[in-house]
N, CA, C and O atoms as a DFTB+ gen file, in Angstrom:
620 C
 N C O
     1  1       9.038      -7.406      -2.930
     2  2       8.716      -8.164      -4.129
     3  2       9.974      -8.872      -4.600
     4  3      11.013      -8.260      -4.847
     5  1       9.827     -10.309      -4.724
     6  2      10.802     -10.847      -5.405
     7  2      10.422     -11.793      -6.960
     8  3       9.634     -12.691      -7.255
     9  1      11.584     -10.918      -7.750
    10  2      11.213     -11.450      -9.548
    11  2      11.967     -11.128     -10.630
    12  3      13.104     -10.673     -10.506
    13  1      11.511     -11.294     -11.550
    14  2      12.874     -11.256     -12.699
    15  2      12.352     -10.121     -13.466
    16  3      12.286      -9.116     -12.759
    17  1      11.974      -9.944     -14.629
    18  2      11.373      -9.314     -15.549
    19  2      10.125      -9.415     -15.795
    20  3       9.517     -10.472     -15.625
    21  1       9.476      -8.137     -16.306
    22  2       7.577      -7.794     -17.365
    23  2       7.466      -9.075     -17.378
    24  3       8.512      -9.629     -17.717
    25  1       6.557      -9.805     -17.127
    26  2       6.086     -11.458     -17.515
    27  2       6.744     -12.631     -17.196
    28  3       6.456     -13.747     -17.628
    29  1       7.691     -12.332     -16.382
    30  2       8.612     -12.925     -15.548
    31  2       7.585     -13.394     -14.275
    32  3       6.417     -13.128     -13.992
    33  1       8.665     -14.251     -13.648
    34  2       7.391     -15.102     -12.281
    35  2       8.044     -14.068     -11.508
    36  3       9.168     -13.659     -11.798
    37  1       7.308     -13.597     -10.444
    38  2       7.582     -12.967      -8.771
    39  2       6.663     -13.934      -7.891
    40  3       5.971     -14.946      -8.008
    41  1       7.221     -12.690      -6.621
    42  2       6.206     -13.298      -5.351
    43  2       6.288     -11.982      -4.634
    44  3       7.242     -11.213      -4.512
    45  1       4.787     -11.894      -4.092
    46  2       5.005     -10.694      -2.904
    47  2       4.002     -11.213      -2.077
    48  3       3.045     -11.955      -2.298
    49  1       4.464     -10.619      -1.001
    50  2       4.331     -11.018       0.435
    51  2       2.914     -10.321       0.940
    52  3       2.256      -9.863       0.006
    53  1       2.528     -10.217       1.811
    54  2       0.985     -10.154       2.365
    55  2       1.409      -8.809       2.305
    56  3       2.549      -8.536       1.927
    57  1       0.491      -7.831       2.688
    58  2       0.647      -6.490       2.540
    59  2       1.542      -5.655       1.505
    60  3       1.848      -4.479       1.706
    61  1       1.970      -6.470       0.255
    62  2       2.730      -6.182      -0.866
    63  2       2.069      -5.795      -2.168
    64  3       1.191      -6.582      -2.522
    65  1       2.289      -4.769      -2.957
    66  2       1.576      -4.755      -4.163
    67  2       1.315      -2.764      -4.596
    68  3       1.227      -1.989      -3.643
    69  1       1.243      -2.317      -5.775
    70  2       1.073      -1.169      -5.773
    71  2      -0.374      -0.669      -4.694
    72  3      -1.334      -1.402      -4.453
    73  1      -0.205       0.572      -4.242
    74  2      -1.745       0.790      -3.953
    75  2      -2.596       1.323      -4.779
    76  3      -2.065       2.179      -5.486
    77  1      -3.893       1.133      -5.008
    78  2      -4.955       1.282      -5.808
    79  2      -6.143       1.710      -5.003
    80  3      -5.992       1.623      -3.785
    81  1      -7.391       2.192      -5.475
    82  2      -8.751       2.300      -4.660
    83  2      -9.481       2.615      -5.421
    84  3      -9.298       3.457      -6.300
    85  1     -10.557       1.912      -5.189
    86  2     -11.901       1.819      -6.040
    87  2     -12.528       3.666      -5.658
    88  3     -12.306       4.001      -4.495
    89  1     -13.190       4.677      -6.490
    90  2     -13.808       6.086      -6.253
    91  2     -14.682       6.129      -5.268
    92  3     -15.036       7.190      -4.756
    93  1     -15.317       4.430      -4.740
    94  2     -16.307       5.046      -4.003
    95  2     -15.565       4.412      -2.204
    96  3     -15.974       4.163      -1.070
    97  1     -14.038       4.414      -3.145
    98  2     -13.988       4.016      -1.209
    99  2     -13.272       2.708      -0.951
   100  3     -13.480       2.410       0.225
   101  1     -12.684       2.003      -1.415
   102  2     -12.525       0.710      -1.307
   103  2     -10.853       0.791      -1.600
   104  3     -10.358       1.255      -2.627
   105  1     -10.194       0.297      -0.590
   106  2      -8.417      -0.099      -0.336
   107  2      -8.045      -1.058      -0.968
   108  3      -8.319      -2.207      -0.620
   109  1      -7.197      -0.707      -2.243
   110  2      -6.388      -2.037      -2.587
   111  2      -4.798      -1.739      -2.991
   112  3      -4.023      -0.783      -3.025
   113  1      -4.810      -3.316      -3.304
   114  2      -3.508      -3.070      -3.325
   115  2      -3.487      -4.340      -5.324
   116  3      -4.279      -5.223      -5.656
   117  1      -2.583      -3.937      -5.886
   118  2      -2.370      -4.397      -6.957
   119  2      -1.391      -5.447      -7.090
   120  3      -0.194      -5.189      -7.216
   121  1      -1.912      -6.777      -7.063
   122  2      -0.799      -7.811      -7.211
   123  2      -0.642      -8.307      -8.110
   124  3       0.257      -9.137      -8.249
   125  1      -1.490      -7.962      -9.066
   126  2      -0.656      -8.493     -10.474
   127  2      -1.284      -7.374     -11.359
   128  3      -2.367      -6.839     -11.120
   129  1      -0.408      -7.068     -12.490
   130  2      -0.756      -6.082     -13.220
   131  2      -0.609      -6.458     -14.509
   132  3       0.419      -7.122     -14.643
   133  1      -1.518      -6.232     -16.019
   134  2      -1.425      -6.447     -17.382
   135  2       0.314      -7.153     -17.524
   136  3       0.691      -8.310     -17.707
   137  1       0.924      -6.113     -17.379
   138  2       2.185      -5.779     -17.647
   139  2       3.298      -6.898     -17.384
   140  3       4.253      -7.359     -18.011
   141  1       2.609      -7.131     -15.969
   142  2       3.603      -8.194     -15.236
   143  2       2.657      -9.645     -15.795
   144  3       3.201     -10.518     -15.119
   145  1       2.051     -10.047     -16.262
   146  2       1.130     -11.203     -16.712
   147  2       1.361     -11.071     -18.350
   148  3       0.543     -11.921     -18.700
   149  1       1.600     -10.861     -18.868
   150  2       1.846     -10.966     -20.409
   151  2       0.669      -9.849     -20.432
   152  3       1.253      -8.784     -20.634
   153  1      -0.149      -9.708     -20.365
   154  2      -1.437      -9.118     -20.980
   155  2      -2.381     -10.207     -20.249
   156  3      -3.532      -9.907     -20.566
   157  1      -2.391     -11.213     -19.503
   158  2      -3.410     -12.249     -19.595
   159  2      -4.296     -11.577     -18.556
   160  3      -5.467     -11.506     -18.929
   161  1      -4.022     -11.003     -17.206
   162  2      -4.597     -10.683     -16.169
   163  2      -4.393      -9.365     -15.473
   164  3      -3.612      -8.509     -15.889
   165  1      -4.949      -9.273     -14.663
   166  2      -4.920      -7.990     -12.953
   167  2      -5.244      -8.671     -11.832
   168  3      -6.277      -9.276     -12.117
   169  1      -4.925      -8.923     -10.663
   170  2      -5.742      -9.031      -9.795
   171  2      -5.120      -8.028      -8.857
   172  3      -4.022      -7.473      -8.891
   173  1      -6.397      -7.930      -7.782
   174  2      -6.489      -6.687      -6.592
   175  2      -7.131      -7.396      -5.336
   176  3      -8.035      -8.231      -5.305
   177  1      -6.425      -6.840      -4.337
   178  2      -6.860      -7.453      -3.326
   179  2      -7.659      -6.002      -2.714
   180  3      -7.235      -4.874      -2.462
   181  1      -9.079      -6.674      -2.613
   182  2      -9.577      -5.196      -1.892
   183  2      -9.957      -5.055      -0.638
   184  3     -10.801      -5.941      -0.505
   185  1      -9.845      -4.389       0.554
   186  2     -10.296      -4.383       1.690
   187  2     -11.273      -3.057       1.975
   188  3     -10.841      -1.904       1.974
   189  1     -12.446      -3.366       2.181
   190  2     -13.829      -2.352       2.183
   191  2     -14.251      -2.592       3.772
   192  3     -14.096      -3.494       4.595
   193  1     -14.825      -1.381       3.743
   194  2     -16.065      -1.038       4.924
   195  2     -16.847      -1.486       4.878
   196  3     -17.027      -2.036       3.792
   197  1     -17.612      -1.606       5.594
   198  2     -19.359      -2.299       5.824
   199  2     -19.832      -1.043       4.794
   200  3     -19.184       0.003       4.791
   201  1     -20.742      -1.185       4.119
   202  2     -21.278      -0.140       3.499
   203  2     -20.888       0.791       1.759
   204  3     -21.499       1.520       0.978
   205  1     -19.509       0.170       1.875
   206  2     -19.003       0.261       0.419
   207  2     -19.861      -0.475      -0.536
   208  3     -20.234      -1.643      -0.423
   209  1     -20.192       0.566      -1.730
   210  2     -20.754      -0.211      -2.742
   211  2     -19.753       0.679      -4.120
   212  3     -18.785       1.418      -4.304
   213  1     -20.805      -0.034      -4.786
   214  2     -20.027       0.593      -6.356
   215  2     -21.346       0.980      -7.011
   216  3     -22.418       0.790      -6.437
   217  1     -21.234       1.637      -8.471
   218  2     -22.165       1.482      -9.198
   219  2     -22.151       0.844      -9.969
   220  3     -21.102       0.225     -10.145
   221  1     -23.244       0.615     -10.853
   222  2     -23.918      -0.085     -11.680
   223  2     -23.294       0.236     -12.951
   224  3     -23.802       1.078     -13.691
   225  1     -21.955      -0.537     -13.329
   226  2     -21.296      -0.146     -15.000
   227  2     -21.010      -1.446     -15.569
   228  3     -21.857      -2.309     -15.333
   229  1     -20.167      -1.728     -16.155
   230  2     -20.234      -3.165     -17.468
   231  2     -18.640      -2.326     -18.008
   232  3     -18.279      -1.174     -18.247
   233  1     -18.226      -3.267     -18.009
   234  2     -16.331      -3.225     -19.200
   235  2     -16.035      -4.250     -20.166
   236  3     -16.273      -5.436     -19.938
   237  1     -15.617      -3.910     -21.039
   238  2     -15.283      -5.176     -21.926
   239  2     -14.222      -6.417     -21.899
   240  3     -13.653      -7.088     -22.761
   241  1     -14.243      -6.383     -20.497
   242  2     -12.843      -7.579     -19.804
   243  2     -14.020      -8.295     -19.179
   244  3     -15.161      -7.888     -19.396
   245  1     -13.815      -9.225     -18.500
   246  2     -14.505     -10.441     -17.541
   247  2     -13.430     -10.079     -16.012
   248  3     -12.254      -9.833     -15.742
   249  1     -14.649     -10.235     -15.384
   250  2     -14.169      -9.602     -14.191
   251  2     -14.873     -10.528     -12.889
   252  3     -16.101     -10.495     -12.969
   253  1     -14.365     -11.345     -11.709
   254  2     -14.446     -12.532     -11.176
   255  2     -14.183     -11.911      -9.942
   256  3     -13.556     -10.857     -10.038
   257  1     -14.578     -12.380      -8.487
   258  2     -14.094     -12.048      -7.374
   259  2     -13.808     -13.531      -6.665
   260  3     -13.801     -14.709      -7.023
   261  1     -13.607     -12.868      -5.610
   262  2     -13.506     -14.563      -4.637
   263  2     -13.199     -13.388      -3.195
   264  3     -12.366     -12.494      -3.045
   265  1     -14.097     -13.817      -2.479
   266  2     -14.644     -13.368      -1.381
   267  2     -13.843     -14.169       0.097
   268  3     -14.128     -15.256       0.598
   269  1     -12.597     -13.004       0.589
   270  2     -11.996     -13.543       1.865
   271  2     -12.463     -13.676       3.151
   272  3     -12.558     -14.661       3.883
   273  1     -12.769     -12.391       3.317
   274  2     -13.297     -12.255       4.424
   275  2     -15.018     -11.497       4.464
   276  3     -15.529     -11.071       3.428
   277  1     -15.551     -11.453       5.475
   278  2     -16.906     -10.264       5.247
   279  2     -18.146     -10.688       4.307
   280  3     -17.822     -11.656       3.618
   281  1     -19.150     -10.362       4.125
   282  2     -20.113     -10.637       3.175
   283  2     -20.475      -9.383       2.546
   284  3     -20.404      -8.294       3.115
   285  1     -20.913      -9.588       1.208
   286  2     -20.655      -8.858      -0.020
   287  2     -22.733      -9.459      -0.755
   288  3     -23.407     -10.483      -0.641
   289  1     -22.951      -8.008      -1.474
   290  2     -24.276      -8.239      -2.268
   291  2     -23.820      -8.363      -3.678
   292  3     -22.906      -7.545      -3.791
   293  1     -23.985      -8.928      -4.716
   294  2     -23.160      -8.445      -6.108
   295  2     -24.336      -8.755      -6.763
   296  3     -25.041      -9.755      -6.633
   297  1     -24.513      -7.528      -7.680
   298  2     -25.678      -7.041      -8.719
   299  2     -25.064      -7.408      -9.761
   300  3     -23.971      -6.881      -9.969
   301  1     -25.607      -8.469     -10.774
   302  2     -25.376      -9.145     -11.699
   303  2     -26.475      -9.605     -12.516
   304  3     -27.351     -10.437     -12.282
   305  1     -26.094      -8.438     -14.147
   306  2     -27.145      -8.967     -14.508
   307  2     -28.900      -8.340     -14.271
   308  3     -29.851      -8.550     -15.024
   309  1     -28.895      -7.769     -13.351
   310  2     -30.378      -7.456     -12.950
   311  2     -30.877      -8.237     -11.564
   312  3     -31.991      -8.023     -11.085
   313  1     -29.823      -9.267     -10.914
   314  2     -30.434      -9.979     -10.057
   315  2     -29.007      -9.929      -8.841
   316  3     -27.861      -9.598      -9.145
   317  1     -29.541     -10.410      -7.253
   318  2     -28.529      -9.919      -6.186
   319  2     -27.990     -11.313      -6.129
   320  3     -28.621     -12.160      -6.761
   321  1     -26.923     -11.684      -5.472
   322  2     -26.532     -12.735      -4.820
   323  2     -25.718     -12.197      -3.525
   324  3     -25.122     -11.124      -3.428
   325  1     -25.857     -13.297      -2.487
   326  2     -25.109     -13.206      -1.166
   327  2     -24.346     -13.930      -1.251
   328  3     -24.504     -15.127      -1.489
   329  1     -22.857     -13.076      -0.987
   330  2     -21.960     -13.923      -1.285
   331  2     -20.780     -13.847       0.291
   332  3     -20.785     -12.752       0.851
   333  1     -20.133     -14.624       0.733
   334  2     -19.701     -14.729       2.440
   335  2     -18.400     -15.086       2.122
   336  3     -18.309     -14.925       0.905
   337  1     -17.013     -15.610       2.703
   338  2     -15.958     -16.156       2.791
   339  2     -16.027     -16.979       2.109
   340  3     -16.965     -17.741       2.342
   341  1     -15.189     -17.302       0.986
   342  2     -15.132     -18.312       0.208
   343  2     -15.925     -18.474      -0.940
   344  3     -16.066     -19.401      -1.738
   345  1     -16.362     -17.459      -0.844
   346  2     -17.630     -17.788      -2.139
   347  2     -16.914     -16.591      -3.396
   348  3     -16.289     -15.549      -3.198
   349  1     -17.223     -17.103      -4.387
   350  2     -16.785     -17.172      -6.191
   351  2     -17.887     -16.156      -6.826
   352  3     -18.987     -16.060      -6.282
   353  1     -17.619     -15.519      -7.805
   354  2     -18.740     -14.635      -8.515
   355  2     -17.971     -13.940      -9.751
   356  3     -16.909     -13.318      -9.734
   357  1     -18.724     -14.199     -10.694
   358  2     -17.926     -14.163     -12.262
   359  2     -18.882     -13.690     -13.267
   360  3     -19.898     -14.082     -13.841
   361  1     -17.997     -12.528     -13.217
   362  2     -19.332     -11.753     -14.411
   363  2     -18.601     -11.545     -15.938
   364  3     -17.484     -11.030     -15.992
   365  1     -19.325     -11.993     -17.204
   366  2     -18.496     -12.129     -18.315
   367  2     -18.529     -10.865     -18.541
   368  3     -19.123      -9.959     -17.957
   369  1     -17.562     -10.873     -19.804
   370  2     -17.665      -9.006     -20.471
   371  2     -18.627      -8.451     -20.928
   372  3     -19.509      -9.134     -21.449
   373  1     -18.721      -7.242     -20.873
   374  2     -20.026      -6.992     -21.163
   375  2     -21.330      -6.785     -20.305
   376  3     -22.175      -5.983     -20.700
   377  1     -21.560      -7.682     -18.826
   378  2     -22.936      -7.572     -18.426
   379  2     -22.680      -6.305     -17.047
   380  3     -21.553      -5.973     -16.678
   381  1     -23.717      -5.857     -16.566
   382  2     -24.033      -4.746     -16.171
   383  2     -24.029      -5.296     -14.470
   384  3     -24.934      -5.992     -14.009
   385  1     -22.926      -4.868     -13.743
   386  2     -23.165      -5.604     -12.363
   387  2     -22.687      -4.090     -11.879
   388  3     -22.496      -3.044     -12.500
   389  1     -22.562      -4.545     -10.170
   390  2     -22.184      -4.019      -8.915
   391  2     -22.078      -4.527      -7.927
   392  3     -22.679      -5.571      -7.673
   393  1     -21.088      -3.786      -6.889
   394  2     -21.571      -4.709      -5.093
   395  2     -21.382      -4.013      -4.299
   396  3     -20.669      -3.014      -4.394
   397  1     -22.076      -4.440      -3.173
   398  2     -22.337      -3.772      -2.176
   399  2     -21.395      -4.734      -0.972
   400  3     -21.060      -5.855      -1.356
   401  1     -20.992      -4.323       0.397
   402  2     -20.613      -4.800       1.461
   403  2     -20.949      -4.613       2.449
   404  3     -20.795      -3.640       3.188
   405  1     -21.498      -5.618       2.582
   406  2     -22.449      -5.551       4.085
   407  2     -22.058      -5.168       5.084
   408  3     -22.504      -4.231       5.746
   409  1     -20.548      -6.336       5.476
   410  2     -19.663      -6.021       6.580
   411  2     -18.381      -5.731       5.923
   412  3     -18.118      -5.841       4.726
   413  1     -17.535      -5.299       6.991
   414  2     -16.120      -4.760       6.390
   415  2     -15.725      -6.913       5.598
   416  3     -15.995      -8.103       5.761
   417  1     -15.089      -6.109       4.930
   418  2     -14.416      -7.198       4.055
   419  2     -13.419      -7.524       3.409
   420  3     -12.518      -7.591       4.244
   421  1     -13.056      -7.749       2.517
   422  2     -11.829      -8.536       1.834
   423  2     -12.310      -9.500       0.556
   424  3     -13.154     -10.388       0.434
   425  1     -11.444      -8.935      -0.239
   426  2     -11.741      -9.856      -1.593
   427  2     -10.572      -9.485      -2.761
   428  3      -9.954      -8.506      -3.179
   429  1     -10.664     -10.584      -2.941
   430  2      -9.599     -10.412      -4.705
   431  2     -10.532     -10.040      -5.968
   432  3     -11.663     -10.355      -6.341
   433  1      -9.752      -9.421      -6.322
   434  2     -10.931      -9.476      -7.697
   435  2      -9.667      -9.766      -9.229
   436  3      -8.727      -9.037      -9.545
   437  1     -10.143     -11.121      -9.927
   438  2      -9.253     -10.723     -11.241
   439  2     -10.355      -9.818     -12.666
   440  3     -11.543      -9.547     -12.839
   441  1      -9.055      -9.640     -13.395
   442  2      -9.877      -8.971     -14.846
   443  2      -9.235      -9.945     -15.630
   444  3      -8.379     -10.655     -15.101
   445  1      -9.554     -10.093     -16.924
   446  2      -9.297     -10.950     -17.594
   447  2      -9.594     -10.789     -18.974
   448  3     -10.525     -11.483     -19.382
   449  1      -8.968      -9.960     -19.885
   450  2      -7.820      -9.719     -19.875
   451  2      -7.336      -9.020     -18.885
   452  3      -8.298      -8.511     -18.311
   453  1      -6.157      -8.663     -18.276
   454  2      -5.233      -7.745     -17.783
   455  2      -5.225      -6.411     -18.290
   456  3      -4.885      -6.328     -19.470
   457  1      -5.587      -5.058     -17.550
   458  2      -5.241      -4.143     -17.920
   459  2      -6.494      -2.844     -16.968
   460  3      -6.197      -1.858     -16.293
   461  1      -7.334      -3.194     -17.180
   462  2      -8.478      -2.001     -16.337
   463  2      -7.526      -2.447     -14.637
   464  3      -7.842      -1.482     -13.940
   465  1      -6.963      -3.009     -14.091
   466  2      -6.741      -2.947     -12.860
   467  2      -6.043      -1.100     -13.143
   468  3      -6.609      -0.226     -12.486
   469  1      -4.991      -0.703     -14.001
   470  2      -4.567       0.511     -13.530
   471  2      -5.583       1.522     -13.583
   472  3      -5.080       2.600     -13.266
   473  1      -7.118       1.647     -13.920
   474  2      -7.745       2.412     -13.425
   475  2      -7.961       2.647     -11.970
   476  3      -8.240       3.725     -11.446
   477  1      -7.798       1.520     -11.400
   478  2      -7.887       1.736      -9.839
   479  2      -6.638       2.079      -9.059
   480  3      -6.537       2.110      -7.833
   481  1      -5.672       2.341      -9.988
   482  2      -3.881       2.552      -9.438
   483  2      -4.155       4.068      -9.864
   484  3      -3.794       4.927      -9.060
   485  1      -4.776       4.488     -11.086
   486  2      -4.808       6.028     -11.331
   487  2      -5.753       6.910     -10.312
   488  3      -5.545       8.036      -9.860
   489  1      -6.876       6.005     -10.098
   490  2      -7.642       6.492      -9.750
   491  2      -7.301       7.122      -8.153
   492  3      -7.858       8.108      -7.669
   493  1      -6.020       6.108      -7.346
   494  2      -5.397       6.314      -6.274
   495  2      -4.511       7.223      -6.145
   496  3      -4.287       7.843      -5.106
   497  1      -3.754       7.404      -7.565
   498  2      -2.788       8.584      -7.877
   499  2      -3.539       9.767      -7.748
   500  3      -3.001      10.525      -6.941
   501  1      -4.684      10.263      -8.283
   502  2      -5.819      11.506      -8.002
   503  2      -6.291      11.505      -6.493
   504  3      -6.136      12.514      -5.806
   505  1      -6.641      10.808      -6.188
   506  2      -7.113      10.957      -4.997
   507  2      -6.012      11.693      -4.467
   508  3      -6.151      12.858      -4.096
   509  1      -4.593      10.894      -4.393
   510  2      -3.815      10.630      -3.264
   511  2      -3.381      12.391      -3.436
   512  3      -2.982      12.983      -2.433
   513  1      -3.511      13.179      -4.866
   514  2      -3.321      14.320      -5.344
   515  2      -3.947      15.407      -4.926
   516  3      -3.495      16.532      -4.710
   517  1      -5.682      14.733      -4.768
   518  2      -6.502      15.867      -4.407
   519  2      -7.252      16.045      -6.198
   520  3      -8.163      16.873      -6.211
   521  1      -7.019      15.516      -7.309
   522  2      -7.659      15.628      -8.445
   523  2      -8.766      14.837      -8.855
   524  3      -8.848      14.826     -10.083
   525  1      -9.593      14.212      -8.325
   526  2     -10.353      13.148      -8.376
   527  2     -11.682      14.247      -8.491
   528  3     -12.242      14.800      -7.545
   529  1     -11.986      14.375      -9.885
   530  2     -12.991      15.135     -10.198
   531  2     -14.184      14.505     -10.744
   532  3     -13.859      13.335     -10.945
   533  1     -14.805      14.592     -10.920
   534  2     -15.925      13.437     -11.889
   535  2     -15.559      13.772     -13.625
   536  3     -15.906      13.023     -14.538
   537  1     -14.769      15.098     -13.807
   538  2     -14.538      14.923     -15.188
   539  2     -12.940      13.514     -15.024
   540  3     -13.101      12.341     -15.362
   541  1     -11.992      13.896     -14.630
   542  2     -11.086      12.948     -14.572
   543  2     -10.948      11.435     -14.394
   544  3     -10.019      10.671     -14.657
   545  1     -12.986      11.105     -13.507
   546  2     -13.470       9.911     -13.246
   547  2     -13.635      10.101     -14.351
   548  3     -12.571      10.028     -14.966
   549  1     -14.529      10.335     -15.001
   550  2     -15.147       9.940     -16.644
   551  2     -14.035       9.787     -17.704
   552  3     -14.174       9.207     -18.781
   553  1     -12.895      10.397     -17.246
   554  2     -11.961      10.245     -18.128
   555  2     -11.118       8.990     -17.970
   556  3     -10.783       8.328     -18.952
   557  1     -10.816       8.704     -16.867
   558  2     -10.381       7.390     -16.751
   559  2     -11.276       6.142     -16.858
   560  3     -10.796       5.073     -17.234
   561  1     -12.464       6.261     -16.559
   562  2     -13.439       5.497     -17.033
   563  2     -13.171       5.072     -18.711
   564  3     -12.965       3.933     -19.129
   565  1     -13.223       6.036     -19.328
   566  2     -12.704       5.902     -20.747
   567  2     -11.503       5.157     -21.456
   568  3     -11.314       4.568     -22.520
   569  1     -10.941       5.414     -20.564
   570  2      -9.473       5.246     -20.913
   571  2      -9.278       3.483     -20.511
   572  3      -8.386       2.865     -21.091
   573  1     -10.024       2.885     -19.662
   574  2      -9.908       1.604     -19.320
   575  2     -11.057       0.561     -19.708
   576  3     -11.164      -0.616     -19.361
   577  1     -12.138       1.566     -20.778
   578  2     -13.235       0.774     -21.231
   579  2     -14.443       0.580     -19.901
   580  3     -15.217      -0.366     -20.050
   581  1     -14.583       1.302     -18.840
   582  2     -15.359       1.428     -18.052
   583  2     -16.295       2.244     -18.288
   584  3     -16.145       3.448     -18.498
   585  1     -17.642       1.456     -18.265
   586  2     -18.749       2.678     -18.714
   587  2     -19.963       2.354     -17.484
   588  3     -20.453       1.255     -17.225
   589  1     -20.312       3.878     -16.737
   590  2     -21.228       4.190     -15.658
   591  2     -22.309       4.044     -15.860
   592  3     -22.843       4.905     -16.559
   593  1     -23.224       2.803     -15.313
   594  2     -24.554       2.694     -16.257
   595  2     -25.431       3.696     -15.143
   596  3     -26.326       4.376     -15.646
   597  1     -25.201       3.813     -13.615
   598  2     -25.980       4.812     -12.452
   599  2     -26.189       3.929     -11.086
   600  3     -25.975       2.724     -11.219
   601  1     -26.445       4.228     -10.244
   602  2     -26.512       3.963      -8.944
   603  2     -26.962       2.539      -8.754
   604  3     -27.688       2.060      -9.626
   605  1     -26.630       1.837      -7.761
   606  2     -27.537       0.119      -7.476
   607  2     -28.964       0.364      -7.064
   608  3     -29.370       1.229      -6.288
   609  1     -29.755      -0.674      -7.808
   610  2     -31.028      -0.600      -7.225
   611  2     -30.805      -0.752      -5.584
   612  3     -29.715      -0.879      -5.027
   613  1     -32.289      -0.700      -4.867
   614  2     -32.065      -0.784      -3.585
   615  2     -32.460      -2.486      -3.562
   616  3     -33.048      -3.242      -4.335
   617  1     -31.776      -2.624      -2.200
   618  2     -31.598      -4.228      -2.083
   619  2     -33.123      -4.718      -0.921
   620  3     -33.309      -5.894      -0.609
């Protein structure tokens, strides 16, 4: 990583960034964090399996992907979209989504404001511990304004 100071400009290089992972499975890495953005943003670069999904929750940030590699289902709202390389998907604060991955994949995801990305940096710290309990999920859920609405419908 090369940069100056908290809110200062950097740059990091491909395979650069804290590591992070989504609970149900999903590799990332953290390239921008609240902290380092004034407060404005997070983004995460995530790399998933064919078969990774998430559940069905809603946060009070706006939360956007952009799709690198692989194809991806994203539950938004109550309704699916197919989304492939290159394709955009932006859910405001507040609405009730999820996604699924068809094939192994790749994607950025920002938040907006900045700040729920370190649930997925804590959530890597437990794992990486062996503490990743569903009380400690619910607790970090809390702690980043993430709330579990239950499983994805079937597609």
């Amino acid at each position: 990583m090369v940069g100056t100071s908290a809110g200062g400009p950097y740059v990091l290089a491909a395979g650069e960034g804290a590591p992070a992972s989504a609970p149900e499975g999903s590799e990332m890495l953290v390239k921008a964090c609240s902290a380092g953005t004034g407060g404005l943003f997070g983004l995460l670069e995530g790399i998933d399996r064919a078969g990774f999904s998430t559940i069905v929750h809603r946060h009070d940030v706006a939360e956007a992907w952009y799709v690198l590699d692989g194809e991806y289902r994203y539950y938004v709202g109550g309704r699916w979209f197919e989304v492939g390389p290159g394709g955009f998907v932006y859910v405001p604060a507040g609405v009730a989504h999820g996604l699924r991955c068809t094939s192994a994949g790749r994607k950025l995801t920002l938040l907006v404001p900045g700040g729920p990305e370190g649930f997925f940096r804590d959530v890597h710290a437990a794992l990486e511990a062996g503490e990743l309990t569903p009380d400690v999920l619910r607790d970090l859920g809390g702690r980043y304004g993430l709330e579990a609405l239950g499983p994805l419908p079937a597609t």
